[in-house]
PDB file of N, H, CA, C and O in Angstrom:
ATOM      1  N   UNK A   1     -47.198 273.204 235.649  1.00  0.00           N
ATOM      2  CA  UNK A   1     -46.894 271.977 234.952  1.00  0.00           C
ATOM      3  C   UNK A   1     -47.766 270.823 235.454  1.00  0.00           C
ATOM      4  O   UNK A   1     -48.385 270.028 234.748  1.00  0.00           O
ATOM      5  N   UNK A   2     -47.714 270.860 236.738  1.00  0.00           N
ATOM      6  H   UNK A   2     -47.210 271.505 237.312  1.00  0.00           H
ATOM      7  CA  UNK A   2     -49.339 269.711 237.045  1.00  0.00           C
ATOM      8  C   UNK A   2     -49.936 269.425 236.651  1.00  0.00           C
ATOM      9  O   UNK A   2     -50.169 268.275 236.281  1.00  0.00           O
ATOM     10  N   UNK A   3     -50.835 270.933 236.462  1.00  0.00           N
ATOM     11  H   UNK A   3     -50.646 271.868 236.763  1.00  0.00           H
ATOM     12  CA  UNK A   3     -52.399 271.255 236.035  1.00  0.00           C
ATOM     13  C   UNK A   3     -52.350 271.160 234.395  1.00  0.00           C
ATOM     14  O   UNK A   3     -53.297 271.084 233.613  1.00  0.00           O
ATOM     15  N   UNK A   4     -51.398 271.181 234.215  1.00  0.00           N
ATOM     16  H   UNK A   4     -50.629 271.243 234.850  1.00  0.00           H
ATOM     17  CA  UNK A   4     -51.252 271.071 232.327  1.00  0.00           C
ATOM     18  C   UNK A   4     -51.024 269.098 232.446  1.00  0.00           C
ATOM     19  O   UNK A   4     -51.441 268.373 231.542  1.00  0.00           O
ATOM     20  N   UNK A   5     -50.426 268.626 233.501  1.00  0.00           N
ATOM     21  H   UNK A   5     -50.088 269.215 234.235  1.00  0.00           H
ATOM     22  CA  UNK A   5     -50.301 267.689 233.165  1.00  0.00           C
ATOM     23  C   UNK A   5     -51.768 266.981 233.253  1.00  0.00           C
ATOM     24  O   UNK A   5     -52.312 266.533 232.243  1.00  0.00           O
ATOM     25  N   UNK A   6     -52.548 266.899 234.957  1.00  0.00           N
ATOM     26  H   UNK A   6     -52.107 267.263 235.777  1.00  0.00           H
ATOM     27  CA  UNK A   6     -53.212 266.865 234.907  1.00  0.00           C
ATOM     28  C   UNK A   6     -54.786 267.040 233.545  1.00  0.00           C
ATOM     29  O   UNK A   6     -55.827 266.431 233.298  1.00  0.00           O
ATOM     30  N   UNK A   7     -54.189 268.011 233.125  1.00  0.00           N
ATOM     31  H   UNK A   7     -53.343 268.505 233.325  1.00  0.00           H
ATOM     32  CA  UNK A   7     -55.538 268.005 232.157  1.00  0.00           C
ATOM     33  C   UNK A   7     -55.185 267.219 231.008  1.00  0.00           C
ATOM     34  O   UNK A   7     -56.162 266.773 230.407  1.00  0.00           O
ATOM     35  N   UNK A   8     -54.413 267.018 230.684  1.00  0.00           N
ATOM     36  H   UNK A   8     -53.619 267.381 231.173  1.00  0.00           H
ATOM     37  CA  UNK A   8     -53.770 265.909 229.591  1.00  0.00           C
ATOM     38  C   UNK A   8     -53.995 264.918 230.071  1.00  0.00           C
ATOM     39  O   UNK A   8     -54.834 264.314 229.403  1.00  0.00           O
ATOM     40  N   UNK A   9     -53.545 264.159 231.293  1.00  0.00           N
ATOM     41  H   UNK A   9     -52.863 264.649 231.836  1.00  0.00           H
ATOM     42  CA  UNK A   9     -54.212 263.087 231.478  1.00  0.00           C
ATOM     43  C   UNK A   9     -55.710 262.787 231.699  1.00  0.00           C
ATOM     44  O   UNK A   9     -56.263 261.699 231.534  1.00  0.00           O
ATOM     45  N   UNK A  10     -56.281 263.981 232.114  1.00  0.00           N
ATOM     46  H   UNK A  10     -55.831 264.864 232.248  1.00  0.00           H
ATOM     47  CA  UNK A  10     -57.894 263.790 231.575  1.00  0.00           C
ATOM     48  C   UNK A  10     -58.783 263.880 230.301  1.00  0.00           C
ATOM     49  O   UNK A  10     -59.972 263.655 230.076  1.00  0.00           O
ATOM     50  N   UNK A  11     -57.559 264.363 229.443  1.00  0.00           N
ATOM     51  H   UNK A  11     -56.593 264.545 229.625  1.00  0.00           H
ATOM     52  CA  UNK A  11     -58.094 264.394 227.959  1.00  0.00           C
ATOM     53  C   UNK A  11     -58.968 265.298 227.630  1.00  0.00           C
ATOM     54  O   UNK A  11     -59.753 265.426 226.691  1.00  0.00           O
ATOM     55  N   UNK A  12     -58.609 266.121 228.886  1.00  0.00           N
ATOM     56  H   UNK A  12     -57.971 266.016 229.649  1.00  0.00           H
ATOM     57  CA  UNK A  12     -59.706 267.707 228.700  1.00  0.00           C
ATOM     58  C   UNK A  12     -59.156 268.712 227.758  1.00  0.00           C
ATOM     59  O   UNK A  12     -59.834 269.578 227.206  1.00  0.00           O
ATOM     60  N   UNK A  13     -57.658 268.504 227.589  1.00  0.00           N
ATOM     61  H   UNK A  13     -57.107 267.800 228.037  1.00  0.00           H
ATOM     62  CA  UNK A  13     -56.728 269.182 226.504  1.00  0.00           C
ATOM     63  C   UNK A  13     -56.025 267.994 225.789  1.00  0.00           C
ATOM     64  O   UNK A  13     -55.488 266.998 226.274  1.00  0.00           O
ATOM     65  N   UNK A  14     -56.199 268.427 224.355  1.00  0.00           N
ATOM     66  H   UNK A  14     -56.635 269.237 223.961  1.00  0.00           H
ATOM     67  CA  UNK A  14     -55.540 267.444 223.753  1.00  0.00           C
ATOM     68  C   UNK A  14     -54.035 267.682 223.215  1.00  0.00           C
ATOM     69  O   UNK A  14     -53.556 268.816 223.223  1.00  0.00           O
ATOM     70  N   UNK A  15     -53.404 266.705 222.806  1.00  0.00           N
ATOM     71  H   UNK A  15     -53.793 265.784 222.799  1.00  0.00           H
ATOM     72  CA  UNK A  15     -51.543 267.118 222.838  1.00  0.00           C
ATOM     73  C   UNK A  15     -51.727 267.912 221.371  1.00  0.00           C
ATOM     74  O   UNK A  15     -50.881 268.733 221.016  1.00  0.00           O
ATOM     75  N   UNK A  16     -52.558 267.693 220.788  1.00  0.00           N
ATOM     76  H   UNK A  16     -53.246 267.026 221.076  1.00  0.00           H
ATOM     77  CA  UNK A  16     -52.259 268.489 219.552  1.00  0.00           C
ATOM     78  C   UNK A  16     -52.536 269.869 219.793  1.00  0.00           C
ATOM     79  O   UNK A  16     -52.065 270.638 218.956  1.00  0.00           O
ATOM     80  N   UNK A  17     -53.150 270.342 220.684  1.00  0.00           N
ATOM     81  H   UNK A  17     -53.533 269.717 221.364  1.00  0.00           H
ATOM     82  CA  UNK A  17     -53.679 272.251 220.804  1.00  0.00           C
ATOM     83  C   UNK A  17     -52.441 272.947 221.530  1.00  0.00           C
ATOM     84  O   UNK A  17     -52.342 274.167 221.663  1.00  0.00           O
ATOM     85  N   UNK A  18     -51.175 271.674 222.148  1.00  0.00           N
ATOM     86  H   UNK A  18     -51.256 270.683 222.040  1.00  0.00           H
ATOM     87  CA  UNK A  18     -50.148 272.595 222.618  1.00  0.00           C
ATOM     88  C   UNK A  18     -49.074 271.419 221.784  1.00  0.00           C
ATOM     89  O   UNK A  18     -48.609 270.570 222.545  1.00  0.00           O
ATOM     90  N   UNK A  19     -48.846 271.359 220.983  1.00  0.00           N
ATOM     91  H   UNK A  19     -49.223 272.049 220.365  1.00  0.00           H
ATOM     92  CA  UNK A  19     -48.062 270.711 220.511  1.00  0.00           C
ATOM     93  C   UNK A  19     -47.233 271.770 219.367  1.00  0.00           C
ATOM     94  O   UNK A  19     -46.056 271.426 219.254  1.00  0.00           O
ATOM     95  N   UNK A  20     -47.558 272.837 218.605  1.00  0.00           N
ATOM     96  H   UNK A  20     -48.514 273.117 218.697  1.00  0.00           H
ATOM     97  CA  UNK A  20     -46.749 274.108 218.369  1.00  0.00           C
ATOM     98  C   UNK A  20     -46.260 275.012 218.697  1.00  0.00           C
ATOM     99  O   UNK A  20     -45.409 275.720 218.159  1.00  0.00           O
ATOM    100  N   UNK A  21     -47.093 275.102 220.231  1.00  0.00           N
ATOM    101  H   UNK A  21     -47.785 274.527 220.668  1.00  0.00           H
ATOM    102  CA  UNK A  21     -46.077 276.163 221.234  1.00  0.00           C
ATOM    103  C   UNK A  21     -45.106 275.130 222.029  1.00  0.00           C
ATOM    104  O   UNK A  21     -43.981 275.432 222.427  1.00  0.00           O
ATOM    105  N   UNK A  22     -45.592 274.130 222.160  1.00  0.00           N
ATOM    106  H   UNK A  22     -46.506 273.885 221.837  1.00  0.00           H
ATOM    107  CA  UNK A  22     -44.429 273.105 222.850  1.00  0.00           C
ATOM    108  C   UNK A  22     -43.397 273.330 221.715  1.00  0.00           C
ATOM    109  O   UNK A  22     -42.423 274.007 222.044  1.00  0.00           O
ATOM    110  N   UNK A  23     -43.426 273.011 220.807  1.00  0.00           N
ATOM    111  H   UNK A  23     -44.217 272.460 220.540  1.00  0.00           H
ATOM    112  CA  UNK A  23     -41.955 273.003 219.788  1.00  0.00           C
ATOM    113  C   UNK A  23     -40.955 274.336 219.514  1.00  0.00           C
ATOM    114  O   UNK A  23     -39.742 274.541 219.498  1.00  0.00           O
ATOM    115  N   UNK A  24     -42.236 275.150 219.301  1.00  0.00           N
ATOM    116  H   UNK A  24     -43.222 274.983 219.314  1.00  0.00           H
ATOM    117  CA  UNK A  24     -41.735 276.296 219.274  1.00  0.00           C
ATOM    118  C   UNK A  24     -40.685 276.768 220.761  1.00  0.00           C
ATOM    119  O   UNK A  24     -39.543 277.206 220.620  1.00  0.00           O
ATOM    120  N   UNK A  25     -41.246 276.601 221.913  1.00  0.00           N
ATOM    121  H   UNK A  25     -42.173 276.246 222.028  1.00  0.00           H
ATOM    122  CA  UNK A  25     -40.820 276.838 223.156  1.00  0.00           C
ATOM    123  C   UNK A  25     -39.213 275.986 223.055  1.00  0.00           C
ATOM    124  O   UNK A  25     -38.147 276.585 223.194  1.00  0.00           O
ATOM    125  N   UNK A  26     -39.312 274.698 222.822  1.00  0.00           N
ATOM    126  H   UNK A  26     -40.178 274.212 222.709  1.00  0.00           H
ATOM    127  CA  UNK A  26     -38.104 273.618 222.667  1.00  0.00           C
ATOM    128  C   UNK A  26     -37.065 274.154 221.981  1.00  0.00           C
ATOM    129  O   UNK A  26     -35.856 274.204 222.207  1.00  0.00           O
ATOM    130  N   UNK A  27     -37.717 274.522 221.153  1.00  0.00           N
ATOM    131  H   UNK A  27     -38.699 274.481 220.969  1.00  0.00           H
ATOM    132  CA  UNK A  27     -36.557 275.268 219.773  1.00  0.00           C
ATOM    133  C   UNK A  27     -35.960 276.247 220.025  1.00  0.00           C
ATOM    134  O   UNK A  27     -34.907 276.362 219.399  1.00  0.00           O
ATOM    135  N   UNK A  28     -36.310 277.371 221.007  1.00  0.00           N
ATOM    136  H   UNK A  28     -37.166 277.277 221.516  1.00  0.00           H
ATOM    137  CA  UNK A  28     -36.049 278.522 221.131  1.00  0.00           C
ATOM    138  C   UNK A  28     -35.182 278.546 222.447  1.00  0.00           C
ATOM    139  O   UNK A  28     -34.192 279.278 222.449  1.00  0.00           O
ATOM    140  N   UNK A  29     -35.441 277.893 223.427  1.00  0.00           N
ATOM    141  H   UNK A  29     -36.245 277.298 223.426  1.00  0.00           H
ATOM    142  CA  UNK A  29     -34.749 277.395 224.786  1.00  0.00           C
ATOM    143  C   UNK A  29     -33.375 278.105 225.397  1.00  0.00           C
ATOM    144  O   UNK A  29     -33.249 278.655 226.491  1.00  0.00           O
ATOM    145  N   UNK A  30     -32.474 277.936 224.441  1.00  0.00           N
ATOM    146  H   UNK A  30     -32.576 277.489 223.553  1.00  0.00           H
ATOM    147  CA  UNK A  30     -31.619 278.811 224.865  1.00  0.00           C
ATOM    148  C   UNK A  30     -31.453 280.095 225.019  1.00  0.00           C
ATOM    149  O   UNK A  30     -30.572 280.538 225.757  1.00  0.00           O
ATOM    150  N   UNK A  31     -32.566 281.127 224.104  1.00  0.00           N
ATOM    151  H   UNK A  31     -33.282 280.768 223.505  1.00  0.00           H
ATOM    152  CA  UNK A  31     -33.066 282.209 224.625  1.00  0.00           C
ATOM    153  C   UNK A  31     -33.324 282.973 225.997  1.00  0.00           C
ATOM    154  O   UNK A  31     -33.236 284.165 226.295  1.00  0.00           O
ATOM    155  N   UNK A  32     -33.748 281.609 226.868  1.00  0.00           N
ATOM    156  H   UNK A  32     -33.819 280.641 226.626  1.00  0.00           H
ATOM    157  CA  UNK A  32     -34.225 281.774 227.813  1.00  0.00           C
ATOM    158  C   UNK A  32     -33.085 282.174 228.840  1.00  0.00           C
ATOM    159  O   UNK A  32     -33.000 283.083 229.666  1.00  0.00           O
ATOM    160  N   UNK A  33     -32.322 281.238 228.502  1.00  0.00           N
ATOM    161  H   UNK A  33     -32.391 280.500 227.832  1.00  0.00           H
ATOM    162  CA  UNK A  33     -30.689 281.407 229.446  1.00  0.00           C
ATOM    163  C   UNK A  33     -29.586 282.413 228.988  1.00  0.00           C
ATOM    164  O   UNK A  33     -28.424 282.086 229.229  1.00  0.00           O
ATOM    165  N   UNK A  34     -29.779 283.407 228.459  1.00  0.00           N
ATOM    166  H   UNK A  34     -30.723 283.673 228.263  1.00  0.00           H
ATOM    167  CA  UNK A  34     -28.999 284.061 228.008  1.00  0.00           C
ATOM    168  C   UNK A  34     -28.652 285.240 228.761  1.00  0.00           C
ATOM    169  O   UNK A  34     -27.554 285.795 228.804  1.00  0.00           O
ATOM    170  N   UNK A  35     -30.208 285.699 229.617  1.00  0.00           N
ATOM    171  H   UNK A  35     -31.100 285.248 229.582  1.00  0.00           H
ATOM    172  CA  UNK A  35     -30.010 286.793 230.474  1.00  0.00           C
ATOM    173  C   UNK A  35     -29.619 286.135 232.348  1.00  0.00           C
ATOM    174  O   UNK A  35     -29.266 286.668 233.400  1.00  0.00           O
ATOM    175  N   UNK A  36     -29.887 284.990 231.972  1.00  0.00           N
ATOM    176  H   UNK A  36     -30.174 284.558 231.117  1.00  0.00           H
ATOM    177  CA  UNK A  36     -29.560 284.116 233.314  1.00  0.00           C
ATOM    178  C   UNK A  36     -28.015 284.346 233.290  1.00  0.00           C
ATOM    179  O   UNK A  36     -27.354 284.806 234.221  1.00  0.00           O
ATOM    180  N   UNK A  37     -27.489 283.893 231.899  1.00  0.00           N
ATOM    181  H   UNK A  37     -28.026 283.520 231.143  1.00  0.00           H
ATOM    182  CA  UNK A  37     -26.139 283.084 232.160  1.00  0.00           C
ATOM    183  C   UNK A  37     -25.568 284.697 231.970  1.00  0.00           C
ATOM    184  O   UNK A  37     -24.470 284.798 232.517  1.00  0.00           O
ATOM    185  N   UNK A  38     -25.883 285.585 231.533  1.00  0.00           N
ATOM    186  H   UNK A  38     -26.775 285.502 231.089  1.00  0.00           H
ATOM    187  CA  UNK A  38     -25.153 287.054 231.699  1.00  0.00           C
ATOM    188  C   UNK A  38     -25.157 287.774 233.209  1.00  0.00           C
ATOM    189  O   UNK A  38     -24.407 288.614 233.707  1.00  0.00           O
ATOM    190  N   UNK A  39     -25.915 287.321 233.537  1.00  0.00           N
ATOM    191  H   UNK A  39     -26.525 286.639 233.133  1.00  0.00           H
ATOM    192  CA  UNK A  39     -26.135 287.804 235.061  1.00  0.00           C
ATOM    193  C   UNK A  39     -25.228 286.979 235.869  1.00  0.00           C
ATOM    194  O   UNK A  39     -24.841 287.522 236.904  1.00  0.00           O
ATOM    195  N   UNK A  40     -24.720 285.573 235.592  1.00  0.00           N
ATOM    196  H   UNK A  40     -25.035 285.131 234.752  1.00  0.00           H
ATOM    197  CA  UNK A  40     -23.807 284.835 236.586  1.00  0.00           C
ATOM    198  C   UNK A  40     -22.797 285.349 236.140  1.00  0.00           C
ATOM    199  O   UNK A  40     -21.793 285.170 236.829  1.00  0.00           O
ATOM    200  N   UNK A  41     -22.666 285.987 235.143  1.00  0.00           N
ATOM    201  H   UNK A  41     -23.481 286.132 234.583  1.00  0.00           H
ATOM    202  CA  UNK A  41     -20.858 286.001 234.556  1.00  0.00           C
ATOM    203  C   UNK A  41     -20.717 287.623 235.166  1.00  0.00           C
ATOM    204  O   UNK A  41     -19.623 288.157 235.347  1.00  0.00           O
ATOM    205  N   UNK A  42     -21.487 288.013 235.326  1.00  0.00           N
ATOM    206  H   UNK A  42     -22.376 287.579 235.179  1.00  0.00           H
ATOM    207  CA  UNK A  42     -21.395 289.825 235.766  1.00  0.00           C
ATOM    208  C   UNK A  42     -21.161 289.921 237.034  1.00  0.00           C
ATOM    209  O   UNK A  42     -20.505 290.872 237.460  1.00  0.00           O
ATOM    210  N   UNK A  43     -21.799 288.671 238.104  1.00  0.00           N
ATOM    211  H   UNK A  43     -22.331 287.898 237.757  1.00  0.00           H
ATOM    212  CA  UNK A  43     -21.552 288.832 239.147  1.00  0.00           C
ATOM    213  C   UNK A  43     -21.027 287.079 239.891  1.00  0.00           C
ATOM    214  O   UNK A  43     -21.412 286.372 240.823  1.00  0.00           O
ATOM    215  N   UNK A  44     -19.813 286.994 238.668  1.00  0.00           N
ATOM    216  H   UNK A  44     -19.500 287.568 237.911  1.00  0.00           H
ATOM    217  CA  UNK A  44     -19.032 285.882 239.093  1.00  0.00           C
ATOM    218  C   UNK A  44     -18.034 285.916 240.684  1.00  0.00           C
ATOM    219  O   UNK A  44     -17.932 284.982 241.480  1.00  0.00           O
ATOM    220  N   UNK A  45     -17.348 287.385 240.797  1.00  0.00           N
ATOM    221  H   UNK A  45     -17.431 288.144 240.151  1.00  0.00           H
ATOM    222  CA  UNK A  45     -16.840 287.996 241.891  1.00  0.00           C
ATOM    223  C   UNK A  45     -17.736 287.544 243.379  1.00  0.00           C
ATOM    224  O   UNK A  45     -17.399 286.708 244.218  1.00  0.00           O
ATOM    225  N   UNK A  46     -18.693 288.217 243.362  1.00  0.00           N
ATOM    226  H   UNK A  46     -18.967 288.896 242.681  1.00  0.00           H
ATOM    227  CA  UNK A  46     -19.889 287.789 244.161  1.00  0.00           C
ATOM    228  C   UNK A  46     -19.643 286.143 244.412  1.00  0.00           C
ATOM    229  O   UNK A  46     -18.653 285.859 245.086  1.00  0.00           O
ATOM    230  N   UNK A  47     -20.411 285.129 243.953  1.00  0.00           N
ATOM    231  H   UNK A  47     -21.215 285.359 243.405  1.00  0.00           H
ATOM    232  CA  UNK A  47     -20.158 283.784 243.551  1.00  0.00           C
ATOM    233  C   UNK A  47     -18.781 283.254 244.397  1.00  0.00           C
ATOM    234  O   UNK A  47     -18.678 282.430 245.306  1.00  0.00           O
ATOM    235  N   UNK A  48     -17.948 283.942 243.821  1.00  0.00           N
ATOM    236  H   UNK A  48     -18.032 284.612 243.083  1.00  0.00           H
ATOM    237  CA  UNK A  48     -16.338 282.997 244.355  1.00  0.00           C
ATOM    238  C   UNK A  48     -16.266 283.679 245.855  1.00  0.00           C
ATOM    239  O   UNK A  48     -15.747 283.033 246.766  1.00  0.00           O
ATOM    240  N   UNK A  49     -16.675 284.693 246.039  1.00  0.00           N
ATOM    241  H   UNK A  49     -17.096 285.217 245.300  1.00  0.00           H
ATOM    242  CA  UNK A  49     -16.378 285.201 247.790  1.00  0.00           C
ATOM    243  C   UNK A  49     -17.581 284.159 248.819  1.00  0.00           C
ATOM    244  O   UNK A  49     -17.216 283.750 249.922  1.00  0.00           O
ATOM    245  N   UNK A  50     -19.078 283.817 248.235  1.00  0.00           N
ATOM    246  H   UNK A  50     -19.374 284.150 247.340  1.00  0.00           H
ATOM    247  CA  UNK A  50     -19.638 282.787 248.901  1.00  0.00           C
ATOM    248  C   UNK A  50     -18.757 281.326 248.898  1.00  0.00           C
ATOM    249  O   UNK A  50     -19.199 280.337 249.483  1.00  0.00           O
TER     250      UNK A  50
END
């Protein structure tokens, strides 16, 4: 995320060449947490003994 930021602020990448996988990525988001949040609920037991 730096180096992406970084190059945006140098204008070496412009916001429009990631501006459809940015949305796309935004849109889809909760995808991401689905195998996260199945994995806390499987090993909720675990969790409450820490």
């Amino acid at each position: 995320m730096v180096i992406l930021l970084a190059l945006l602020s140098k204008g070496i990448i412009k916001l429009e060449m990631i501006d459809d996988i940015a949305k796309f990525l935004l849109d889809h988001l909760a995808i991401f947490f689905i195998q996260p949040g199945i994995s806390l609920v499987n090993n909720l037991d675990l969790l409450k003994e820490e």
